[in-house]
C-alpha positions in Angstrom: 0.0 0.0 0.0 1.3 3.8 -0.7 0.8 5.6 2.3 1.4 8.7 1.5 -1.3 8.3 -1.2 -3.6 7.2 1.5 -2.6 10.1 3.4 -3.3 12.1 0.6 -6.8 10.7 0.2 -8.0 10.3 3.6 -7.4 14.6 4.6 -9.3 15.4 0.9 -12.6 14.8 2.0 -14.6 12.9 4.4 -18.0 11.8 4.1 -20.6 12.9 6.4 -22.9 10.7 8.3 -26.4 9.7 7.2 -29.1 9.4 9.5 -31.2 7.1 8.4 -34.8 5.7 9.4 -35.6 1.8 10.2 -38.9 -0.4 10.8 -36.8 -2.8 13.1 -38.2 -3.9 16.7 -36.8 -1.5 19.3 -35.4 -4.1 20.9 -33.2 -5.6 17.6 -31.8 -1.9 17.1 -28.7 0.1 19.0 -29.8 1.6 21.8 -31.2 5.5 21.2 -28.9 7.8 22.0 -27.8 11.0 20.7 -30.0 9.8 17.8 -31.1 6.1 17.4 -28.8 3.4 15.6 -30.6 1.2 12.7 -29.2 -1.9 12.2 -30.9 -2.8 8.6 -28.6 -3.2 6.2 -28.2 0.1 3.5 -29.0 0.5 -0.1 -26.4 -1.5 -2.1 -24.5 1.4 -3.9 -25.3 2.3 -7.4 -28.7 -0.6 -7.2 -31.1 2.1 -8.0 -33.7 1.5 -10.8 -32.0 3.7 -13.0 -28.6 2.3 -12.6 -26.8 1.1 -15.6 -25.9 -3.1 -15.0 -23.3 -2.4 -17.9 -21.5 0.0 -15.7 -18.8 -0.6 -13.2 -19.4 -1.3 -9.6 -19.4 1.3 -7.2 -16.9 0.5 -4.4 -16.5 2.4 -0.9 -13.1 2.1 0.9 -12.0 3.9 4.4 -10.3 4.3 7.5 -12.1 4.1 11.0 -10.0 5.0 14.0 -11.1 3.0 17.5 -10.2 4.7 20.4 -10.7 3.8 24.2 -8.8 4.0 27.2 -6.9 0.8 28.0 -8.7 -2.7 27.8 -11.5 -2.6 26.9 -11.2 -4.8 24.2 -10.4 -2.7 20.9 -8.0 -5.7 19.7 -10.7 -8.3 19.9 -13.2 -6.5 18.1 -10.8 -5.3 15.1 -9.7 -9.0 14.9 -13.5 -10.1 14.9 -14.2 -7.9 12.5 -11.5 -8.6 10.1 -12.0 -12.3 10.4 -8.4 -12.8 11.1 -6.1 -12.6 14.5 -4.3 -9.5 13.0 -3.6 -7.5 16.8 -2.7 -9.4 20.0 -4.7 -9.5 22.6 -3.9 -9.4 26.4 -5.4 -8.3 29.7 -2.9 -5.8 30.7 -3.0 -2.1 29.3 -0.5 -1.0 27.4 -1.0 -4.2 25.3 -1.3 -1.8 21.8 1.7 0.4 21.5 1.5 0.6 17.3 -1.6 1.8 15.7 -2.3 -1.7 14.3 -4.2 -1.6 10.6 -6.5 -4.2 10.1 -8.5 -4.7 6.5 -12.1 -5.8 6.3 -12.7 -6.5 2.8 -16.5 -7.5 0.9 -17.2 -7.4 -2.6 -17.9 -3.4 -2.9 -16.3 -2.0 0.4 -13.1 -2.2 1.8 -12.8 -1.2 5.9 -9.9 -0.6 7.3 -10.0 -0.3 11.1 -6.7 1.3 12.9 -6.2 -0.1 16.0 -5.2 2.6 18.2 -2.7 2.4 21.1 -5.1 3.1 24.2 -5.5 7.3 24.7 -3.2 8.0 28.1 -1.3 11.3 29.4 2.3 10.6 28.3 4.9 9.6 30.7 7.9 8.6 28.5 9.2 8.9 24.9 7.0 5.7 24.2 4.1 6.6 25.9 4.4 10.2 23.8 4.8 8.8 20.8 1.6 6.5 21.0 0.0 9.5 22.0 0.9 11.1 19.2 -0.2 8.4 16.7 -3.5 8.5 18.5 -4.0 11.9 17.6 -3.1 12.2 14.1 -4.8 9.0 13.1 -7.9 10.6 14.3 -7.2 13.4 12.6 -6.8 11.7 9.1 -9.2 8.8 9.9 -12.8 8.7 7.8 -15.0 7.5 11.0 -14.0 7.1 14.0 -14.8 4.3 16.6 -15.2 4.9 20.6 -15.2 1.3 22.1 -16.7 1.3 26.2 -16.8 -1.7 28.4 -19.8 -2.4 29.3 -18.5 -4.8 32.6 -17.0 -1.6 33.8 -18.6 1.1 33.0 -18.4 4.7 32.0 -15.4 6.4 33.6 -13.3 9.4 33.6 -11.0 7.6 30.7 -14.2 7.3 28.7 -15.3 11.2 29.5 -11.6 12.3 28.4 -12.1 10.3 25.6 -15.2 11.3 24.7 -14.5 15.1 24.9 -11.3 14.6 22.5 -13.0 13.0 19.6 -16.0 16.0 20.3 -13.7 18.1 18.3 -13.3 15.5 15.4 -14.0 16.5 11.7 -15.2 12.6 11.4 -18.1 11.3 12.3 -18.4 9.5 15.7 -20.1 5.8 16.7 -19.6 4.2 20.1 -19.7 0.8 20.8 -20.2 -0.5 24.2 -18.3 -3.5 24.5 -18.2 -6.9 26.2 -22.0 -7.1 26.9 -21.8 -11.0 27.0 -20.4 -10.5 30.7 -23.1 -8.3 31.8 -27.0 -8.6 32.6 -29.2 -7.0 30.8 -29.6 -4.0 33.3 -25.6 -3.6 33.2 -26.0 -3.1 29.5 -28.9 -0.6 29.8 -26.8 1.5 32.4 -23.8 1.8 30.4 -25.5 2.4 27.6 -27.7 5.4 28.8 -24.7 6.2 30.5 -22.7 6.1 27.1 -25.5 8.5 25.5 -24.9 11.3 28.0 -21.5 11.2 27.0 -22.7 13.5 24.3 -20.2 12.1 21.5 -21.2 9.8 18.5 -24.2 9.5 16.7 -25.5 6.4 17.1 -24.4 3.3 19.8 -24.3 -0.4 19.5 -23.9 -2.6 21.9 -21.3 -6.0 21.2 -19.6 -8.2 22.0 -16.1 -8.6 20.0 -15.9 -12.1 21.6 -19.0 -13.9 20.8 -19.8 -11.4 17.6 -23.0 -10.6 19.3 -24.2 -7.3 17.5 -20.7 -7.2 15.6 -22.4 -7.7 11.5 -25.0 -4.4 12.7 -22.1 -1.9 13.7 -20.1 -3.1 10.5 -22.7 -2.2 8.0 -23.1 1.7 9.7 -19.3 1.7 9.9 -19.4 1.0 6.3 -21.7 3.4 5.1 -19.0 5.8 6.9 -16.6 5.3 4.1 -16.2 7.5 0.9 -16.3 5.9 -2.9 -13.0 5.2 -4.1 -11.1 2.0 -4.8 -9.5 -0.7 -2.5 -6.3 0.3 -0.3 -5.3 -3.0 -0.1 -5.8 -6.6 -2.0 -8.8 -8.2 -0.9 -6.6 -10.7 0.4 -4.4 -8.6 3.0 -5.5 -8.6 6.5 -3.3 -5.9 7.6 0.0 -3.8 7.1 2.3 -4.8 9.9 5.3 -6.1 8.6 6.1 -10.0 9.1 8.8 -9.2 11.7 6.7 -6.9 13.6 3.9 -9.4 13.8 6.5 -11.9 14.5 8.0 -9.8 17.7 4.1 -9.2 18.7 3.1 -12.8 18.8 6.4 -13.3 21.4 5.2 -10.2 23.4 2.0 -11.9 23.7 3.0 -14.9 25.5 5.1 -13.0 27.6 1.8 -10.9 28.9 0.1 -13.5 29.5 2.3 -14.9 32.5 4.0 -11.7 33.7 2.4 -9.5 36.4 2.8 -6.1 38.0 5.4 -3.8 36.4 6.6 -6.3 33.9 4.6 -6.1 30.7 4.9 -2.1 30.5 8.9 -2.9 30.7 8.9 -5.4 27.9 9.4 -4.9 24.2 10.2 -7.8 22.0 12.6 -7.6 18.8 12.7 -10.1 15.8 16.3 -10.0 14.7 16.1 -12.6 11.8 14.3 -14.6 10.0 15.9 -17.2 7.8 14.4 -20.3 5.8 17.0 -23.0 6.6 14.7 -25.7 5.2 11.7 -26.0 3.2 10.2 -26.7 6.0 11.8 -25.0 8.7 12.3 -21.7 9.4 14.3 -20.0 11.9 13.7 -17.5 14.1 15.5 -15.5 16.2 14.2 -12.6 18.8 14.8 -11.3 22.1 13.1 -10.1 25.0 13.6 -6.6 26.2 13.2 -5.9 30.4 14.6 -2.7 32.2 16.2 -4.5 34.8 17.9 -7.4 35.9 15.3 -8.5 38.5 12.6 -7.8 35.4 15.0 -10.4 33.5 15.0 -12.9 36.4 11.3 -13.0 36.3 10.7 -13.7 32.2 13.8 -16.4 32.6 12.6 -18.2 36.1 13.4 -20.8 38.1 16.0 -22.8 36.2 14.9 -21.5 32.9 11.1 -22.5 33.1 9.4 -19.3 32.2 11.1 -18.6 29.4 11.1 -22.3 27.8 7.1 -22.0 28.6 7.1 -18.7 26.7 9.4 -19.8 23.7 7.0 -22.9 23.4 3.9 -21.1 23.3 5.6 -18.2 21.2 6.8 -20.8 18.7 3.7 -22.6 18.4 1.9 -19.1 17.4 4.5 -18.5 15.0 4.1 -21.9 13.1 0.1 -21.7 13.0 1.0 -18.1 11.4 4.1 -19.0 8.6 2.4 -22.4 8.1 5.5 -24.3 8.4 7.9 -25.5 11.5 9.7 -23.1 13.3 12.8 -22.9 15.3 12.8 -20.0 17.6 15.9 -18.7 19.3 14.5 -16.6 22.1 17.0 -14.5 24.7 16.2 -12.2 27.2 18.3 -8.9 27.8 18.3 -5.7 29.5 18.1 -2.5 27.9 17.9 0.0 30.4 15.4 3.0 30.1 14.6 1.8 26.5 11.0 3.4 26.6 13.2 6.7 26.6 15.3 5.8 23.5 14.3 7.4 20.4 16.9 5.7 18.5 15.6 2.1 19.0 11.8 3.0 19.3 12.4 4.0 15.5 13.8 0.9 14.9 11.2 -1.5 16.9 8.7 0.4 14.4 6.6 2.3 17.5 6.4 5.7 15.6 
């Protein structure tokens, strides 16, 4: 893909939102909020009476930015929607640090949702830059996507939120999130409690695990999108290189048995990867800590947790290249690394 062409294409123009009317049941549409959601699917483009069959098909192709404060499930619900594991997915905040591009692709639109690092007041050079890519993928972005939790609630991260995007040129939808772990008068609350946030025009409530709601919000996400041809091949998932996927898959596995300070020290770095066979390739990556004590943790007692991480992280790897893996996995310090510029440029965190 030519970014800078996107670039150029996404700032000339955005398309407004629609409201639209519906003869759903109250109960089978988004809840009313600033205005009420339908969920029926639009008017295929360029279907009218008068529209000429010889003529070619109209497409529609976009960006849609989510934001949310940490965790509450922004990775789950691009990877739903894409139909593919394109971000990693963890517990801990932090988890996103690169706005991760994910491509939804049908036969006359193409969606392509931007995964953005969680909105948070910067602390560090890293911290700053995801800030930073926050804000200007908002800026540039043809929709843009406010994902709540519905387990937790509406909270000041939501209300910062909320007033940020106020300001957007592009129009706003909020989904409230993770209503499979809620009772029904959970749901209502956060979603009436959603509505007097006073952003977004319409708001559906999902669930990115179970899909539950997921096919509604995609067709008003996609009637978000300007006409204009594909981005991408209908075949690419996303535009994360293979080594920066590679690195993430590692990460993930790591998050998943680390606690407390440890997954906001850790970066992970691919540093080859080489086809030694036909059917093996090799691997090699290593685990960035802070401190020694943070490296003591990730190795463990006579080496355990990082064997259990290199197994997982290798299994990952060969479900994702399709072929057998050998993964040499180390773990080193690198002191203060979320302060250096240098190697945040070359870990790909812009």
């Amino acid at each position: 893909m030519d970014l800078e062409r996107a670039r150029a294409r996404r700032g000339a123009g955005r398309l407004s939102a629609r409201s639209r009317s519906t003869s759903e049941p109250a109960s089978e549409r988004a809840v009313a909020g600033p205005s009420v959601a339908g969920s029926g699917a639009g008017d295929s483009p360029g279907a009218g009476p008068g529209a000429d069959p010889r003529a070619a098909p109209i497409t529609r192709s976009g960006f849609v930015a989510l934001a949310g404060r940490p965790n509450v499930g922004k990775s789950t619900l691009t990877n739903e929607i894409v139909g593919a594991k394109v971000a990693i997915v963890s517990d801990k905040p932090q988890t996103t640090r690169r706005a991760v591009r994910g491509v939804a692709t049908a036969a006359d639109w193409q969606l392509v949702l931007i995964d953005l690092p969680g909105v948070q007041r910067p602390r560090d050079a890293l911290t700053g830059r995801m800030q930073r890519r926050v804000e200007r993928e908002l800026e540039d972005a043809d929709g843009c996507l406010l994902v709540v939790n519905a387990e937790q609630g509406i909270g000041p991260g939501d209300r910062f939120i909320a007033n940020l995007l106020r300001g957007a040129a592009a129009p706003v939808i909020v989904a409230v999130n993770k209503i499979d772990r809620c009772d029904r008068a959970a749901t209502a609350a956060t979603l009436h409690a959603a509505a007097d946030l006073d952003v977004g025009e319409e708001i559906f409530p999902v669930s990115a695990r179970t899909g539950a709601g997921v096919p509604t919000l995609v067709e008003r996400l996609v009637e978000l999108l300007p006409e204009g041809p594909f981005f991408f091949s209908p075949g690419q998932r996303s535009d994360v290189p293979e080594s920066v996927w590679l690195a993430e898959l590692v990460r993930e596995q790591v998050l998943s048995r680390v606690r407390a300070e440890v997954p906001h020290a850790v970066e992970v770095e691919v540093e080859a990867i080489e086809q030694r066979r036909e059917d093996l390739i090799a691997v090699v990556a290593a685990v960035l800590v802070e401190t020694e004590s943070q490296k003591g943790i990730l190795i463990g007692a006579g080496g355990k947790m990082v064997k259990a991480i290199g197994t997982a992280a290798r299994r990952a790897i060969e479900r994702e290249l399709g072929s057998k893996v050998h993964l040499e996995l180390s773990v080193r310090v690198r002191r203060h690394w979320r302060g250096d510029e240098r190697l945040l440029d070359r870990l790909g965190i812009e």
